[in-house]
C-alpha positions as YAML, in Angstrom:
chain: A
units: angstrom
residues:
- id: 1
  name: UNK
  ca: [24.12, 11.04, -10.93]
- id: 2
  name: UNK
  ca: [25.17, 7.78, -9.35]
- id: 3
  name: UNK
  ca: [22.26, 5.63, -7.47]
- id: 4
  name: UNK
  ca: [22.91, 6.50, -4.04]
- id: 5
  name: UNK
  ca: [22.69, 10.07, -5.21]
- id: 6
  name: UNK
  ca: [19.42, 9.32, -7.05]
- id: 7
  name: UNK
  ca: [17.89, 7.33, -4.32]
- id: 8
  name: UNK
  ca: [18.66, 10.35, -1.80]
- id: 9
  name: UNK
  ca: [17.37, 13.02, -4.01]
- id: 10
  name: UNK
  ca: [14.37, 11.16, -4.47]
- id: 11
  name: UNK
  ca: [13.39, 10.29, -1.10]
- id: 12
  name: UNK
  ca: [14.18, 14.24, -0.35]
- id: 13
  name: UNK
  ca: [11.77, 14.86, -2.89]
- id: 14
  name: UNK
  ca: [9.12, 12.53, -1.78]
- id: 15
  name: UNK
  ca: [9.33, 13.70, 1.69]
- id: 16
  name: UNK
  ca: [8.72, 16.89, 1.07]
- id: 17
  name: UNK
  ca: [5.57, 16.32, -1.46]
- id: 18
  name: UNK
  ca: [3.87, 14.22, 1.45]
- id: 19
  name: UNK
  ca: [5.17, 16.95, 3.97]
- id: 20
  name: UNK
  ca: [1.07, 17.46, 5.23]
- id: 21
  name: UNK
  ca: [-0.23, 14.22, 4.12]
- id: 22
  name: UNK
  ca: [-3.09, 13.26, 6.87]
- id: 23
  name: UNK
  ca: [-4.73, 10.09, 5.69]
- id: 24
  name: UNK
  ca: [-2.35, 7.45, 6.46]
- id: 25
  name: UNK
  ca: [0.30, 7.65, 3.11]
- id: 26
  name: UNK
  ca: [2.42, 9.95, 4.63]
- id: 27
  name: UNK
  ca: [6.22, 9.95, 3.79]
- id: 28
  name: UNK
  ca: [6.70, 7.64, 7.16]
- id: 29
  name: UNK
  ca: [4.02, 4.94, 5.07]
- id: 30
  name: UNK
  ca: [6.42, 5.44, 2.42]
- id: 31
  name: UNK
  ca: [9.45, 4.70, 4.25]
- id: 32
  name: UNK
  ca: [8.16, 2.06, 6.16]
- id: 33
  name: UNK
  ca: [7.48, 0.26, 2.59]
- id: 34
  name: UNK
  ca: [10.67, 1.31, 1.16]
- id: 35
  name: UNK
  ca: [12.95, -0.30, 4.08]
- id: 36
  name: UNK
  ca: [10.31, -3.31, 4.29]
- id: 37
  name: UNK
  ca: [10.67, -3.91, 0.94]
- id: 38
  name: UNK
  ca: [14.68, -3.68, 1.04]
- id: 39
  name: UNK
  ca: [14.25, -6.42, 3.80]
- id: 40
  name: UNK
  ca: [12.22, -8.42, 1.70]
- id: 41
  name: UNK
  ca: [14.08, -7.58, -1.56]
- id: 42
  name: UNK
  ca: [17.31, -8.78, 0.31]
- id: 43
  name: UNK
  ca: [15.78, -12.02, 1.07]
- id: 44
  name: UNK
  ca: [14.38, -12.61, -2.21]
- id: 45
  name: UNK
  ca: [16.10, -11.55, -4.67]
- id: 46
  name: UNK
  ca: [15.59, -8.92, -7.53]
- id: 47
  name: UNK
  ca: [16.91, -5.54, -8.38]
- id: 48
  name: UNK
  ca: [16.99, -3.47, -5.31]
- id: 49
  name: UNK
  ca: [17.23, 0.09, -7.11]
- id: 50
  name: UNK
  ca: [14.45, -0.89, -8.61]
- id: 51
  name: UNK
  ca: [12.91, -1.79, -5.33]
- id: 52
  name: UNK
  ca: [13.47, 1.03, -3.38]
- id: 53
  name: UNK
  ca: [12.93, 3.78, -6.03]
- id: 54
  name: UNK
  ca: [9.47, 1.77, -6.84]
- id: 55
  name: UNK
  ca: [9.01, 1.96, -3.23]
- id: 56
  name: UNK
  ca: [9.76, 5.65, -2.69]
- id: 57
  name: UNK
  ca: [7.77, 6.36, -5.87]
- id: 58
  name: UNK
  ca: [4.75, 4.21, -5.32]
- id: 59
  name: UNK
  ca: [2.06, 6.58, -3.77]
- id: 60
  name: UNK
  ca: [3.05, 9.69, -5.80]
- id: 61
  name: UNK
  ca: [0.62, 9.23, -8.73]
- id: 62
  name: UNK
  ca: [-2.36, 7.40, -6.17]
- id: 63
  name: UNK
  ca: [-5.76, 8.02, -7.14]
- id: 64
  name: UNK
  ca: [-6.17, 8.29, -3.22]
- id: 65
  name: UNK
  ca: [-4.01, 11.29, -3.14]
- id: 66
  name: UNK
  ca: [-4.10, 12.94, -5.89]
- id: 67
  name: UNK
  ca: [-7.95, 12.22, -6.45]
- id: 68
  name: UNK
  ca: [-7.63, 11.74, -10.45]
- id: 69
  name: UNK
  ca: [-9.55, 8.93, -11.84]
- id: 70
  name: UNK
  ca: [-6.19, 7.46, -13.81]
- id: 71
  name: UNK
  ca: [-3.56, 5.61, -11.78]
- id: 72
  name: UNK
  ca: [-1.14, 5.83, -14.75]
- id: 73
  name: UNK
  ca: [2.39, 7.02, -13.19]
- id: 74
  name: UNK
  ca: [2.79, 10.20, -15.14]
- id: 75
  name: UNK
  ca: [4.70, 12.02, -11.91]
- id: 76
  name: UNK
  ca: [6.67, 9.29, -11.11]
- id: 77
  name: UNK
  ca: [7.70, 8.94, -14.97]
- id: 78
  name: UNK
  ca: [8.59, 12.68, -14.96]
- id: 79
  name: UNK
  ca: [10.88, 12.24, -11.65]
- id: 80
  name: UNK
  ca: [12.62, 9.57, -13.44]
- id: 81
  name: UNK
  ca: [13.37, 11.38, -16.50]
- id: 82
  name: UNK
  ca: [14.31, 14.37, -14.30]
- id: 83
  name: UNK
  ca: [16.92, 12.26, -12.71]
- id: 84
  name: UNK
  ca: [18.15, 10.75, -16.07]
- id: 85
  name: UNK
  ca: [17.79, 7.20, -14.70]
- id: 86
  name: UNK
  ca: [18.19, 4.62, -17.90]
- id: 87
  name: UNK
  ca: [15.03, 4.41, -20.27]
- id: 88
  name: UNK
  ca: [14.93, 0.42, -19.43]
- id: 89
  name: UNK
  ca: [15.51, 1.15, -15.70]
- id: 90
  name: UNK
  ca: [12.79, 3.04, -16.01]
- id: 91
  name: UNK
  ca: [10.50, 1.46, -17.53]
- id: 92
  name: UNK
  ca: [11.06, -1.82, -15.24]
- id: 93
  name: UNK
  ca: [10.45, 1.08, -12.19]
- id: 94
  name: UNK
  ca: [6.82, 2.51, -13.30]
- id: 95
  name: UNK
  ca: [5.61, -1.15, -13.83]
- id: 96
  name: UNK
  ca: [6.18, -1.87, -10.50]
- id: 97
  name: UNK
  ca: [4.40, 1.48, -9.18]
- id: 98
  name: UNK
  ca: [1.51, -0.01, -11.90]
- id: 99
  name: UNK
  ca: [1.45, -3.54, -10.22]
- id: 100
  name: UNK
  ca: [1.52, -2.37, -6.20]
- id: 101
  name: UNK
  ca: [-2.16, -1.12, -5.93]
- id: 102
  name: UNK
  ca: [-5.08, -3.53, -4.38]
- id: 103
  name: UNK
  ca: [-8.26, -3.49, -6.51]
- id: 104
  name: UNK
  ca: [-10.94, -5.21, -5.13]
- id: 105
  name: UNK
  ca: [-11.62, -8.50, -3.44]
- id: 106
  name: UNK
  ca: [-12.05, -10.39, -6.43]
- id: 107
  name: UNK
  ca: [-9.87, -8.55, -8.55]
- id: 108
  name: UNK
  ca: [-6.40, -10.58, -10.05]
- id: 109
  name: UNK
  ca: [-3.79, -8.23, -8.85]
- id: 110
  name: UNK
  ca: [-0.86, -10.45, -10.69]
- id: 111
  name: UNK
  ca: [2.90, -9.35, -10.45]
- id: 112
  name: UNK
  ca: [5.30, -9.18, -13.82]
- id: 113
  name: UNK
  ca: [8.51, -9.36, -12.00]
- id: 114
  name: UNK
  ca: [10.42, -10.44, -8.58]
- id: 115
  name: UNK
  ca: [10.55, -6.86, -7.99]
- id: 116
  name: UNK
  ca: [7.04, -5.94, -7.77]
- id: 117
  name: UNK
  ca: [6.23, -9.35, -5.79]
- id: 118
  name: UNK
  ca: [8.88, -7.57, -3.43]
- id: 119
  name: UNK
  ca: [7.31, -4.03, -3.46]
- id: 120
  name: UNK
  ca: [3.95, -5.10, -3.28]
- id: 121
  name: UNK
  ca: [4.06, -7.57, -0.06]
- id: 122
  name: UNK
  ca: [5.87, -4.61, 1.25]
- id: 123
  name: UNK
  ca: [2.87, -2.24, 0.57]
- id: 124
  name: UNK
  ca: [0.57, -4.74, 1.71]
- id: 125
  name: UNK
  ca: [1.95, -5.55, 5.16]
- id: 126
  name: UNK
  ca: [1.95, -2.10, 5.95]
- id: 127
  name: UNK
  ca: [-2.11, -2.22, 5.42]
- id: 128
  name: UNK
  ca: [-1.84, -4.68, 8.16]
- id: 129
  name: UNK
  ca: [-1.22, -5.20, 11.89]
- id: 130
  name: UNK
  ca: [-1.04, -2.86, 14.53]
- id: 131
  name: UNK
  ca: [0.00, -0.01, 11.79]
- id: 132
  name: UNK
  ca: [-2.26, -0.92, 9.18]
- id: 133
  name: UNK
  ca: [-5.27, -0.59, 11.46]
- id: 134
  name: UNK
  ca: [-4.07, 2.93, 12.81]
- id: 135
  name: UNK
  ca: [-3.65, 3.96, 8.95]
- id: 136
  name: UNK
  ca: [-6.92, 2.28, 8.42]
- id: 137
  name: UNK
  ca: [-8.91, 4.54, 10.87]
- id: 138
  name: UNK
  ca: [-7.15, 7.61, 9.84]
- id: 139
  name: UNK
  ca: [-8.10, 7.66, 6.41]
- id: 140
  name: UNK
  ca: [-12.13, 6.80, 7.42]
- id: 141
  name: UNK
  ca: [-11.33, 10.03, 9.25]
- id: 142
  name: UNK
  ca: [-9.97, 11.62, 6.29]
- id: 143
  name: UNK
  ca: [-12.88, 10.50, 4.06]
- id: 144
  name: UNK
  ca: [-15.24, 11.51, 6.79]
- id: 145
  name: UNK
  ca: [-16.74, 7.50, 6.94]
- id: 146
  name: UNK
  ca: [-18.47, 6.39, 10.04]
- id: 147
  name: UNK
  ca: [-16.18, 3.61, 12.47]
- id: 148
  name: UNK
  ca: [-19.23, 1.60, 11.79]
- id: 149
  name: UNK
  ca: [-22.87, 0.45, 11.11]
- id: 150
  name: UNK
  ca: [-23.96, -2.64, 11.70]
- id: 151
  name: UNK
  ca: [-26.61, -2.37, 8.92]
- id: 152
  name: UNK
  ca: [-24.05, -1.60, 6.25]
- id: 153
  name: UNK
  ca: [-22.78, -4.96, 5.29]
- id: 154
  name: UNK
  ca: [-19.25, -5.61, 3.55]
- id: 155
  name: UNK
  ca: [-18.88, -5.89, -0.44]
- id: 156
  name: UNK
  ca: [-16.80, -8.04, -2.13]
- id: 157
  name: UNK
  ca: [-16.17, -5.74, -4.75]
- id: 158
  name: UNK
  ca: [-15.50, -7.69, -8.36]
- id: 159
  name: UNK
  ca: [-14.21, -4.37, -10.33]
- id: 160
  name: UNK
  ca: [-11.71, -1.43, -9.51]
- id: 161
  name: UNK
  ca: [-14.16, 1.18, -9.96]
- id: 162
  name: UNK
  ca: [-16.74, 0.07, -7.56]
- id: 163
  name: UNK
  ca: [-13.93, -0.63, -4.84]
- id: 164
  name: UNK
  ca: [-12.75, 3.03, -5.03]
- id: 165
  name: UNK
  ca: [-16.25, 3.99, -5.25]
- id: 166
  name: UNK
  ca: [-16.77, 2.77, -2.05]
- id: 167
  name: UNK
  ca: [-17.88, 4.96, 0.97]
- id: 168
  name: UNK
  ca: [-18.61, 2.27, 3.48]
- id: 169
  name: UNK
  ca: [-17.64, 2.37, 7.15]
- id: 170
  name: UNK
  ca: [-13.94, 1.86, 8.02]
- id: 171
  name: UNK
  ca: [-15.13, -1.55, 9.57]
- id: 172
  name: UNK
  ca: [-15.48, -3.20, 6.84]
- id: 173
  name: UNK
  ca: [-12.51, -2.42, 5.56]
- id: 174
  name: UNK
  ca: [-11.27, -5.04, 7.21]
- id: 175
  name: UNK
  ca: [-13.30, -7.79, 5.46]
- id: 176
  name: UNK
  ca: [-12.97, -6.08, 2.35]
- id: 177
  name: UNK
  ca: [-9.38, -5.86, 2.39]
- id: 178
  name: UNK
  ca: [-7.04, -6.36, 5.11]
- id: 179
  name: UNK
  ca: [-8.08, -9.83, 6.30]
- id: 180
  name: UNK
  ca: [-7.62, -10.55, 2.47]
- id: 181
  name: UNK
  ca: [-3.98, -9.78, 2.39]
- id: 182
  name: UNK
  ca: [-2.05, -12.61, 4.17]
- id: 183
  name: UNK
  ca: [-3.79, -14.94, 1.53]
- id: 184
  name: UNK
  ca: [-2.37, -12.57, -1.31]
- id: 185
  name: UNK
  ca: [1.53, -12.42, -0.49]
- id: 186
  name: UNK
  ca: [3.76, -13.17, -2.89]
- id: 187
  name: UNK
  ca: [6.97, -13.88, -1.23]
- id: 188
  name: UNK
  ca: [7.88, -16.35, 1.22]
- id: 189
  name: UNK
  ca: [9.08, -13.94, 3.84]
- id: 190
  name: UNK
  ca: [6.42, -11.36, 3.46]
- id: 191
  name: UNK
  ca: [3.39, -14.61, 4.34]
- id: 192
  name: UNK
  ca: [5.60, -15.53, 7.46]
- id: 193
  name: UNK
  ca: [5.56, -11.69, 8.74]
- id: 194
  name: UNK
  ca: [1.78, -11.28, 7.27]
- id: 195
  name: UNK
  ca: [0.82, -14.21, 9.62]
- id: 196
  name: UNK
  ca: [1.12, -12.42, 12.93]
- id: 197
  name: UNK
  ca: [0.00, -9.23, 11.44]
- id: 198
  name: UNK
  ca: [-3.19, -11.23, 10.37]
- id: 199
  name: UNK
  ca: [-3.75, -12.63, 14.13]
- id: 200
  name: UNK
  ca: [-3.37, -9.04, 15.83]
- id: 201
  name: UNK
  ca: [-6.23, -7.66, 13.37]
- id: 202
  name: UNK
  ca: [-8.25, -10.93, 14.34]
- id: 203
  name: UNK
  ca: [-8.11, -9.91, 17.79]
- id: 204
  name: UNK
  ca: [-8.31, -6.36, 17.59]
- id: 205
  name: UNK
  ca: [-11.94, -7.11, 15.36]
- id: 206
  name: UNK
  ca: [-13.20, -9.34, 18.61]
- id: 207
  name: UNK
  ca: [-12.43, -6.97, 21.06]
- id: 208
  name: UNK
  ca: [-13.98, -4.46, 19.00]
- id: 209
  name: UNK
  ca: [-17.23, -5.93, 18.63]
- id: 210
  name: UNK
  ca: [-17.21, -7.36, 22.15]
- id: 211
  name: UNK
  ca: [-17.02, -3.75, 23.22]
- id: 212
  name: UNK
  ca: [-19.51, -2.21, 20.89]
- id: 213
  name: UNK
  ca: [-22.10, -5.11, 22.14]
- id: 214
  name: UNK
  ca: [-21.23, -4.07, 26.04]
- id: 215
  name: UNK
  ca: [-19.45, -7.55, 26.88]
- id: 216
  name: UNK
  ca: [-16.22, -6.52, 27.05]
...
């Protein structure tokens, strides 16, 4: 098949395996990263087949979905070979999938390539702003986690394990995460758009606590 062709099948096929997903990586999370990280991919260079099928690809083998313990790509890999893309191609494709995925605060998340700077930010800005707080709720929902407790204080988590380990309320989420991000861009146009996204959460956080103390 030609790339268009691939990149259509693909998204069909994505679509449809996220079809009932409820905890904020549904196929419109998906296709928010793919066209943000087309955008960004445009602006910075790289490989955008690579791009967008990373992109499309990126959340099929997620612990958070599928609830295995391994993050290693093994559906993705399989779509690929399905669609006959090139071996190399490939290859260059699952390493981005293997480089998108936050750790922990004080875990090195490095990129190997232009293209998974590109996918990455992409994946990231979508955790933040306006969007990424709605997605962040919803999945507390979907893990059943309290909004928040005051007495439950936020962890800077130092391994992978202990970060997807973590049952905490969706609060501090935020300080274990999201405010984290704009810091952790790679590209110059993904820290310009993180910027605002940053200052919305800010402000959402104070009138959240003003609120939950009566003052506001």
């Amino acid at each position: 098949m030609e790339r268009p062709e691939i990149i259509q099948s693909t998204a069909t096929f994505v679509a449809g395996e996220f079809a009932s997903e409820g905890s904020g990586h549904d196929w419109f999370h998906i296709d928010r990263v793919r066209r943000m990280a087309l955008r960004i991919g445009k602006a910075e260079g790289g490989d955008l087949f690579v791009i967008e099928m990373a992109a499309l690809l990126h959340d099929l083998d997620d612990y958070k979905i599928t609830g295995l313990e391994s993050h290693v790509p093994e559906k993705a890999k399989g779509w690929l070979s399905s669609q006959n893309v090139e071996a190399e191609v490939a290859s260059l494709i699952l390493q981005v999938i293997e480089e998108v995925s936050y750790k922990g605060s004080d875990v090195e998340t490095p990129v190997s390539s232009v293209e998974s700077a590109v996918v990455q930010d992409a994946d990231r800005l979508d955790a933040i702003g306006a969007i990424g707080i709605a997605r962040t709720f919803a999945y507390g929902g979907h893990k059943n986690r309290l909004i928040y407790d005051p007495e439950i204080v936020p962890e800077m988590h130092d391994d992978f394990q202990s970060y997807k380990s973590s049952t905490a309320p969706t609060i501090n989420h935020f300080y274990e995460k999201l405010l984290l991000l704009k810091d952790r861009m790679n590209t110059k146009t993904a820290k310009q758009m993180a910027a605002q996204r940053h200052l919305f959460m800010e402000n959402y956080l104070q009138h959240f606590f003003d609120e939950w103390e009566a003052k506001g």
